[in-house]
C-alpha positions in Angstrom: -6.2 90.9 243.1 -5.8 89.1 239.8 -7.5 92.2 238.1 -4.6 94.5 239.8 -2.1 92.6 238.8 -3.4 92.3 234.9 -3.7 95.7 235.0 -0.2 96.7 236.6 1.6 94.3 233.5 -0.7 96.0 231.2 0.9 99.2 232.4 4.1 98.0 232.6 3.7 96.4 228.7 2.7 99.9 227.4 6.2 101.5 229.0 8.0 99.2 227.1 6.2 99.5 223.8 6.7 103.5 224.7 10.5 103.0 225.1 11.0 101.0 222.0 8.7 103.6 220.3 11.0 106.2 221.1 14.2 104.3 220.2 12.9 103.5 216.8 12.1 107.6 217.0 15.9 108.1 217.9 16.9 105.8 215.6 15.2 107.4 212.9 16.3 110.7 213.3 20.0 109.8 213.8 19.6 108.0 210.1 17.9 111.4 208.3 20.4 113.1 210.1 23.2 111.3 208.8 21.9 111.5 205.2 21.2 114.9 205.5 24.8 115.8 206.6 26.2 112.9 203.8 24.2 115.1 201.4 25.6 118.4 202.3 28.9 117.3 202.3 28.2 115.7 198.8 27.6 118.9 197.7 30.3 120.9 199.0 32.8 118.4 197.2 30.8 118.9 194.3 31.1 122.4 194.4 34.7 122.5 195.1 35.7 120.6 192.4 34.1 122.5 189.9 35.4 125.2 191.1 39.3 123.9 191.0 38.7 122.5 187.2 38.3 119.6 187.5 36.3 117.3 185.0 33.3 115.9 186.6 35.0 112.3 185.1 36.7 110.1 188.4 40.4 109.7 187.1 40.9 106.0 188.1 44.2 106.4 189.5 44.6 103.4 190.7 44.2 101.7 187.2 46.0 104.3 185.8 49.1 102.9 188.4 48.5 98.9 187.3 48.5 100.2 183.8 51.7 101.9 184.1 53.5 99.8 186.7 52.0 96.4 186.7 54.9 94.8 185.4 56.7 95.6 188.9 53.9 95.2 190.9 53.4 91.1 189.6 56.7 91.0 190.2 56.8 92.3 193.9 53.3 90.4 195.0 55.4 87.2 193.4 58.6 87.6 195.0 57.0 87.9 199.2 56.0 84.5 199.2 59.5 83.2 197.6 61.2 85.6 200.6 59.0 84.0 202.9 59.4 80.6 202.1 63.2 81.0 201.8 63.4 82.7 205.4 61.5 80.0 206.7 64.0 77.6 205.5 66.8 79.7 206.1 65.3 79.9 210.3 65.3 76.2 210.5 62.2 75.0 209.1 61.4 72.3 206.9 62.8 73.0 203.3 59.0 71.7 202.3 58.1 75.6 203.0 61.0 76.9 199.6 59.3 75.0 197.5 56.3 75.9 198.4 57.1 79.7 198.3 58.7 79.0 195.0 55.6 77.6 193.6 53.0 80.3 195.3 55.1 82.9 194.1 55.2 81.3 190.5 51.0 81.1 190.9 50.9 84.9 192.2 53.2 85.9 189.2 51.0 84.4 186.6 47.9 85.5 188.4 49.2 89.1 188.3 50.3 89.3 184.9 46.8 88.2 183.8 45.4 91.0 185.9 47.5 93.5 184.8 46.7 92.3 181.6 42.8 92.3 182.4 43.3 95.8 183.8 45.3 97.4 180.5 42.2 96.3 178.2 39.9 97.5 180.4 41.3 101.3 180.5 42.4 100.5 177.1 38.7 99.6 176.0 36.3 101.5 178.5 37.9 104.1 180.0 37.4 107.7 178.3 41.0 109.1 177.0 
C-alpha cells in the first residue's frame, strides 16, 4: 500500500516537473520570438530612414526645444506651483499654502534655469553641429 502510494506521488511529481518544463519551453519561445520580431522591425526603421535621407545621427529634439525655449519653460514649471498655492488661498485655505507656492515656485525657477543652463553646454559641448 505504502509502495502504491510512493509511486502514485512519484507520478504525480514528474507531471508537474513536465508542466513547468513546458512552461519554461513556452516561455522561451515567446522571448526569441519577441526578439526576433524587435529585430525585424529594427531593421525595417533602419532601412526606411536611409532611404528618406536621413543621417544615421538621433536629432535630440528634445534638447534642441530646452535649448531654444528653456527660458519659458523655467518660467512655466515655476509659475504652477505659485497658481496653485494662490488658488488654494484664494478657495479658503490657509494663506500658509501662498507662501509656500511662492517659495516652490522660486526653488523650481532656479532649478530650471540651472538645467536649462546644464542642457545649453551639453548640446553646446557634445552634441555634433
Amino acid at each position: 500500500m505504502k509502495l502504491r502510494h510512493t509511486l502514485k506521488t512519484a507520478a504525480v511529481g514528474r507531471d508537474r516537473i513536465d508542466g513547468i518544463r513546458v512552461a519554461v519551453d513556452l516561455a522561451q519561445l515567446c522571448l526569441t520570438i519577441c526578439f526576433r520580431v524587435t529585430f525585424y522591425l529594427e531593421k525595417i526603421q533602419w532601412r526606411f530612414v536611409m532611404a528618406i535621407g536621413q543621417t544615421d545621427h538621433p536629432t535630440y529634439s528634445t534638447l534642441h526645444f530646452l535649448v531654444r525655449h528653456g527660458d519659458w519653460v523655467a518660467v512655466i514649471v515655476a509659475l504652477a506651483p505659485v497658481v496653485a498655492g494662490v488658488l488654494a488661498w484664494v478657495t479658503g485655505l490657509s494663506p500658509v499654502y501662498a507662501v509656500a507656492g511662492i517659495l516652490g515656485g522660486a526653488f523650481l525657477y532656479l532649478i530650471m534655469r540651472s538645467y536649462v543652463e546644464l542642457v545649453r553646454v551639453i548640446v553646446d559641448m557634445l552634441l555634433p553641429k
